[in-house]
Structures are given as structure tokens and as C-alpha cells.
C-alpha positions in Angstrom: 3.6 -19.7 -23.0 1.4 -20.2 -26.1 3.7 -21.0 -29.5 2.4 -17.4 -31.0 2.9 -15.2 -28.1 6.1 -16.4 -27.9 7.5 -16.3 -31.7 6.0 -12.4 -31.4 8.1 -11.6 -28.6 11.2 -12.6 -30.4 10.6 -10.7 -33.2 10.6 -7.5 -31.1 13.5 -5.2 -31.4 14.2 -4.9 -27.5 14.7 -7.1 -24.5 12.1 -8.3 -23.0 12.2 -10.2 -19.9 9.6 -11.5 -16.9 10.6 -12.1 -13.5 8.4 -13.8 -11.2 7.6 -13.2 -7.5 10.8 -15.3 -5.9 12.7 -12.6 -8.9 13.9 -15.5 -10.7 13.2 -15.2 -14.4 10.9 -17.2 -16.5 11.4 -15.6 -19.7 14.1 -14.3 -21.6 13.8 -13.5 -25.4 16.0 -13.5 -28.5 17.4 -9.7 -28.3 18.5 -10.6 -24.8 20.1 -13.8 -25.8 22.0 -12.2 -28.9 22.6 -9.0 -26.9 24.1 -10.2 -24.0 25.4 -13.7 -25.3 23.0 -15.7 -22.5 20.7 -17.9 -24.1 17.7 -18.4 -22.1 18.3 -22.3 -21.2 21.1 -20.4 -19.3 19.0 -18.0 -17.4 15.5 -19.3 -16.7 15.0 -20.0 -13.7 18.1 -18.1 -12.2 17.5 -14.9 -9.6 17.9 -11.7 -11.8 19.9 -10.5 -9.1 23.0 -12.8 -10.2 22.2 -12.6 -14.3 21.8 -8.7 -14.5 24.3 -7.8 -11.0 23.1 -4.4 -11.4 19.6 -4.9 -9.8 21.4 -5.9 -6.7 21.6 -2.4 -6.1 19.4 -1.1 -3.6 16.9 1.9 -5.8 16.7 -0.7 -8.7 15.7 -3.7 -6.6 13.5 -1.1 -4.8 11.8 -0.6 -8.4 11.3 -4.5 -8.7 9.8 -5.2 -5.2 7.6 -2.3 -5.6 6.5 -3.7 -8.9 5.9 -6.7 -7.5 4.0 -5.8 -4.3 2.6 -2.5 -5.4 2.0 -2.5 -8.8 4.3 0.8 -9.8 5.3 1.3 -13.0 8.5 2.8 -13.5 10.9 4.4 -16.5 14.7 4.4 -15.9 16.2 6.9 -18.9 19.7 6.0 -20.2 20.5 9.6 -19.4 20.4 8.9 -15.3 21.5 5.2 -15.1 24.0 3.8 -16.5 23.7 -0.2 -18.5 21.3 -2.4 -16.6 22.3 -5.3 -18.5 25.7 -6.1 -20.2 26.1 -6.8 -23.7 28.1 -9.3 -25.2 30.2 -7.2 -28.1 33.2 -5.2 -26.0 32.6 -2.0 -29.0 29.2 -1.5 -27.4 30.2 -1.2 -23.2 29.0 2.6 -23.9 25.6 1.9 -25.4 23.3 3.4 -23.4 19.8 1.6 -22.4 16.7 2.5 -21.1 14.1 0.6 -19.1 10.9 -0.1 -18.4 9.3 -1.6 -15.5 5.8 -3.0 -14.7 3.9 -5.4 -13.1 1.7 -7.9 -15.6 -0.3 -10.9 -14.2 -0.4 -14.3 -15.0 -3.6 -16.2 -13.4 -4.0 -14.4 -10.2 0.4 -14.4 -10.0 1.8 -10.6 -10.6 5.0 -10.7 -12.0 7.4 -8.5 -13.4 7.6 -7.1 -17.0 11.3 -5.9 -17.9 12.0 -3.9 -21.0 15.6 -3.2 -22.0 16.1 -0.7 -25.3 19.3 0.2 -26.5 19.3 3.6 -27.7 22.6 4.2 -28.7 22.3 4.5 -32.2 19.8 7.8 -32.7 20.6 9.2 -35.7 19.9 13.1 -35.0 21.7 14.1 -32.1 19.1 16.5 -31.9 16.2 14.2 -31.9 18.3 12.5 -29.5 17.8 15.1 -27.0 14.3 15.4 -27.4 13.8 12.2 -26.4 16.2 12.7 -23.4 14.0 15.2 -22.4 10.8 13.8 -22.5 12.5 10.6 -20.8 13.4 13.1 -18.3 9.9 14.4 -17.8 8.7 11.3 -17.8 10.8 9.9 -15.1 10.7 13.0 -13.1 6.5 12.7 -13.3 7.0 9.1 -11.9 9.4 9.9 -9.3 6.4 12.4 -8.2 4.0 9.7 -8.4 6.0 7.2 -6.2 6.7 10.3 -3.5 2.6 10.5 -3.6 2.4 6.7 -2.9 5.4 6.3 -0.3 3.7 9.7 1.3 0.1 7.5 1.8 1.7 4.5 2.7 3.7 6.6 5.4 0.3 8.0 6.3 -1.8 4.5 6.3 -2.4 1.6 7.8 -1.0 -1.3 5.2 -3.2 -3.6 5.8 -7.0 -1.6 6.3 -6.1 1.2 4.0 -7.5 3.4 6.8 -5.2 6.3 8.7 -2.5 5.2 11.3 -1.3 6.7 14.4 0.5 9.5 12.7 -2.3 11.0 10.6 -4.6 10.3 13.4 -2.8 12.9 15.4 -2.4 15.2 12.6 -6.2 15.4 12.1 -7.0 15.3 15.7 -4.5 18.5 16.8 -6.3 20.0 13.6 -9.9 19.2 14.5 -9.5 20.1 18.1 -8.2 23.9 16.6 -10.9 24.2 14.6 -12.8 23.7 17.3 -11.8 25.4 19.4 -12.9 28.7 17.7 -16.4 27.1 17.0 -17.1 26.4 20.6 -18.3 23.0 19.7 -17.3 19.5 20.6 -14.9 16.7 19.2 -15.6 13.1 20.8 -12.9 10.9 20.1 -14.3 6.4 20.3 -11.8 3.8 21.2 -12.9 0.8 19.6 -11.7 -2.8 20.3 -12.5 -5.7 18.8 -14.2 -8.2 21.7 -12.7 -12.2 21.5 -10.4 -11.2 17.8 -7.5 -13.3 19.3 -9.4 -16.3 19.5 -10.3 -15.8 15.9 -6.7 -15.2 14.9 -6.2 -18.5 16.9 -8.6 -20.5 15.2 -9.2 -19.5 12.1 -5.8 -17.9 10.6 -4.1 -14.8 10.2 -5.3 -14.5 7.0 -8.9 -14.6 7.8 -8.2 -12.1 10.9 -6.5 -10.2 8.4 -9.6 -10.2 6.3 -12.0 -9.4 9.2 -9.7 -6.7 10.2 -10.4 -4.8 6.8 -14.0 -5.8 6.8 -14.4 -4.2 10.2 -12.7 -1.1 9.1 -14.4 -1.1 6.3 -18.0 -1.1 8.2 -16.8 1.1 10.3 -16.2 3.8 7.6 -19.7 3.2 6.4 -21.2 4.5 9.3 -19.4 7.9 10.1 -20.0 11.3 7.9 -17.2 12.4 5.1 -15.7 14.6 7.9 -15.1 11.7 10.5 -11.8 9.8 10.8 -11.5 5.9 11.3 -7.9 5.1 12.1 -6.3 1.8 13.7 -3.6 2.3 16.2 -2.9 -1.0 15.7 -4.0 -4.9 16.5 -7.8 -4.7 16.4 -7.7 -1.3 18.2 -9.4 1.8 16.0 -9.8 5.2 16.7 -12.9 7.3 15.2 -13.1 11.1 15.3 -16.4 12.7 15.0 -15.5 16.8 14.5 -18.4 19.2 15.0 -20.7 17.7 17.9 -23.1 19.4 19.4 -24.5 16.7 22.1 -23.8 13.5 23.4 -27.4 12.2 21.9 -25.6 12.8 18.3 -22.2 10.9 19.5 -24.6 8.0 20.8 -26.6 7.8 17.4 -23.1 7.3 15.7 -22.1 5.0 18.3 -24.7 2.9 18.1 -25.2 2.5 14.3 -21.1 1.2 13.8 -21.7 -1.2 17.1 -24.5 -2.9 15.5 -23.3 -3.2 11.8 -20.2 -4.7 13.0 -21.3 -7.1 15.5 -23.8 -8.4 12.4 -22.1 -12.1 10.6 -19.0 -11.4 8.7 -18.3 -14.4 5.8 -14.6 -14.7 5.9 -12.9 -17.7 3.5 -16.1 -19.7 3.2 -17.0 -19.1 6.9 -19.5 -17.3 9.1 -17.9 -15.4 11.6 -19.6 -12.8 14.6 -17.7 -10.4 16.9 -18.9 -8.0 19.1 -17.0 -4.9 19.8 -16.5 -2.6 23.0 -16.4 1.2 22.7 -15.2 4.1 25.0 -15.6 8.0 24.2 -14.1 10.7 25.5 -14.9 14.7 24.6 -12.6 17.3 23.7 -12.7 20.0 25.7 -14.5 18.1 28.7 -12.5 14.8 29.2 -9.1 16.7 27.8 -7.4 19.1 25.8 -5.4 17.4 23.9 -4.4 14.5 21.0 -3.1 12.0 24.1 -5.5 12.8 26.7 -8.3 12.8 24.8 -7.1 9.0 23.3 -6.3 7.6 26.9 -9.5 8.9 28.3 -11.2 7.1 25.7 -8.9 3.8 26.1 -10.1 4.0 29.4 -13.6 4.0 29.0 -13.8 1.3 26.5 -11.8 -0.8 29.2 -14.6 0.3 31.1 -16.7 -1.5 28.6 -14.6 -4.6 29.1 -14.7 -5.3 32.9 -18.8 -4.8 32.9 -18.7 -7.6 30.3 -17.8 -6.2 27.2 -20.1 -5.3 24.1 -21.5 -2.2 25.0 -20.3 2.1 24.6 -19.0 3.9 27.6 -18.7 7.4 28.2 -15.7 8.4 29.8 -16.3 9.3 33.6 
């Protein structure tokens, strides 16, 4: 850290404190020295878990890691947790702390940002509560926030960003209602990715990772705002198309995503091609419902893959 930087981080009036992606701290400023009587030859490089015990708990190293891997911020008001650090002087084992948590980078590293402020010593106990109640609000709002996040990771695949299995079904049992008072059609593609093991194989899981996302990615470019990609998992995706009135329409859409995702992908420096298979089934000709409907189209893109792969199948 630059000479400056540093000397200004001393100065402040609270702890400050930055943790690194292994949680081992890598800095630890003057407040935190004189407040806790650990001077920071004594604590760089150590886990935060064993210097500050507390974050062993599970919800506050829950707060780090999701710093750490997702970015959240997150305010922890002395009124609903107790010390996060210990201090030094046994007169001040009530003072009462709050903290601040957020993710900063360094380079292309994220790490963590820790802020500890004692706020024992208000002097209007009823600006004190003012400030407990916004803190309140506060943390409440970013409770909601990190529900809202949990809710579409829950609802997502991690690693493309598009729908899993379980909103999949949720959109398809709704679609296929909607439908059926329209009268109209729901064709459901099973899309698998032709020779992606023998990628994975050669070139990495991070660069099948990476054609994973680009493939759902094209894949999302080609379908209408009202369409659903989702991956079941592997290199298997789903796509719903909702409101169909013939099988020349399905065919267009068919079509388009097979040849924008067989053209080159450039993955870590490297030109990659892969072709993929694709089997439809209708709702309400092939099936009725979320599972039929899904292994009718499994079964036509297997279909696909015995007559030699690369090509679109209707269910029959």
C-alpha cells in the first residue's frame, strides 16, 4: 500500500480492516491496534476467523463469503449483534459496535472491506435512537435485498445466469395454463451440446465453463422476450416458446439458435466450433404436462443423436 493511503487510514476514527480471499487479513490500522491491544505485525497475515472468534459464527462468516464471492454489502447495527471485535480496556466489554461490510478490489483480486465503529459514547440518548432506527431500517432494507439475491440464485443456474430446473417447471405449468385457454401451442426444445466433453477434456473446465455461458448466451439471443432458455444441467438446455401457432414458426426459431451457435466461439485465446442437436415436443400433441412434454423432447433430440447428430427433430 502506497505511504499516503496508508497514513490516511490511520488517522480515521474507526477500525478499518481488509481481509483477502483465503480471509486472512492484510491490513489492520491504528484504531484496531489501540482498540483491541493487537498491533498489526501481530495479525497480518492471520485468518480473521482466529483474531476476531466471533466471525466463526455461521451468519457473520456467511456475510464475509458472500462479500467475497458475491459482492453484497452488508450493515450489522450494534442494536442486533453484540461486539465483533474485543477491545483491550475491561471498562469498555459493553461498548457497543457497528459494522460494515463490502467487497473492494485490488487488481482484478476482490477482497474484503471491514469497518468497526464504536458507538458507545452518543451523547443524546435521543439522537442515539435515531440512529438505531435508521441502522435498523437500514439493515432491515439489506436483509430484503439479500432474500431478493438468495431468491434468484435459488431460481438460476450459477454458472449461465439463465433459469434452472425449478423455474423451468414453474414457467412451463404456467405457460401450458395459459394456453390452454388460448387454444394455441407451447413447443418445448431439448438442446444438447454435440462433442462438449471432449472440449471439457481438452481444453479445461474453465474454458467449457466459458463456452457454456457463451452458448446460453446465443441462445437467448435468438428467442422472443416471452421465451425461456433454462439448463437442466451439463450442456443440456431447455427453451420454451409460449404462443405457437405452427410448426413452420417453431422451425424458424429452431433454426436461427442452431446456426448461431454452431458458428466459431473464441474461448481463452482459442477458436472453438460445436454443433448442437435439438429435439421438440408440443404441448397439447406430444403431452400434457411439465415432464412429458420434457421427455418427449429428450427423446427426440436423442433422435437427433443416433441419425448423426447436428440436426432438429420433431418428436414422433
Amino acid at each position: 500500500m502506497h505511504e499516503l493511503p496508508f497514513k490516511i487510514i490511520d488517522k480515521i476514527d474507526i477500525g478499518i480492516m481488509v481481509v483477502d480471499q483465503q480471509l486472512n487479513i492484510i491490513l489492520w490500522n491504528s484504531w484496531l491496534e489501540r482498540y483491541t491491544g493487537q498491533c498489526r505485525e501481530e495479525t497480518i497475515g492471520q485468518s480473521i476467523l482466529e483474531v476476531c472468534p466471533r466471525f466463526r459464527e455461521m451468519r457473520y462468516k456467511e456475510i464475509l463469503l458472500n462479500a467475497l464471492h458475491y459482492g453484497q454489502s452488508r450493515f450489522c447495527s450494534s442494536s442486533l449483534h453484540k461486539n465483533f471485535i474485543s477491545t483491550i480496556d475491561p471498562s469498555k466489554t459493553m461498548n457497543q459496535q457497528n459494522m460494515q461490510v463490502e467487497s473492494v478490489y485490488n487488481k482484478k483480486e476482490r477482497l474484503i472491506l471491514i469497518q468497526i465503529n464504536d458507538v458507545t459514547s452518543y451523547q443524546s440518548r435521543v439522537t442515539q435512537l435515531k440512529n438505531v432506527l435508521r441502522e435498523i431500517e437500514i439493515e432491515n432494507e439489506q436483509i430484503k435485498i439479500a432474500e431478493g439475491i438468495n431468491r434468484q440464485r435459488a431460481l438460476h443456474d450459477p454458472l449461465t445466469g439463465v433459469p434452472n430446473r425449478f423455474l423451468l417447471y414453474d414457467r412451463m405449468a404456467h405457460e401450458i395454463e395459459c394456453t390452454l385457454r388460448k387454444g394455441n401451442m407451447v413447443a418445448v426444445m431439448f438442446l444438447d451440446m454435440d462433442g462438449f466433453k471432449i472440449i471439457n477434456d481438452t481444453y479445461g473446465h474453465d474454458a467449457g465453463d466459458k463456452l457454456l455461458r457463451e452458448f446460453a448466451t446465443r441462445i437467448a439471443g435468438c428467442i422472443r422476450q416471452s421465451d425461456t432458455v433454462a439448463r437442466l444441467g451439463g450442456d443440456e438446455f431447455i427453451v420454451v416458446l409460449p404462443d405457437i401457432n405452427s410448426r413452420d414458426d417453431i422451425m424458424q426459431i429452431a433454426h436461427k439458435i442452431h446456426n448461431y451457435c454452431e458458428k466459431p466461439y473464441y474461448i481463452n485465446d482459442i477458436e472453438l466450433t460445436i454443433t448442437v442437436s435439438i429435439g421438440i415436443s408440443l404441448y397439447p400433441t406430444d403431452g400434457i404436462d411439465v415432464d412429458t412434454l420434457i421427455k418427449k423432447a429428450d427423446s427426440a433430440m436423442y433422435m437427433v443423436k443416433a441419425s448423426g447428430k447436428n440436426s432438429i427433430a420433431f418428436y414422433k
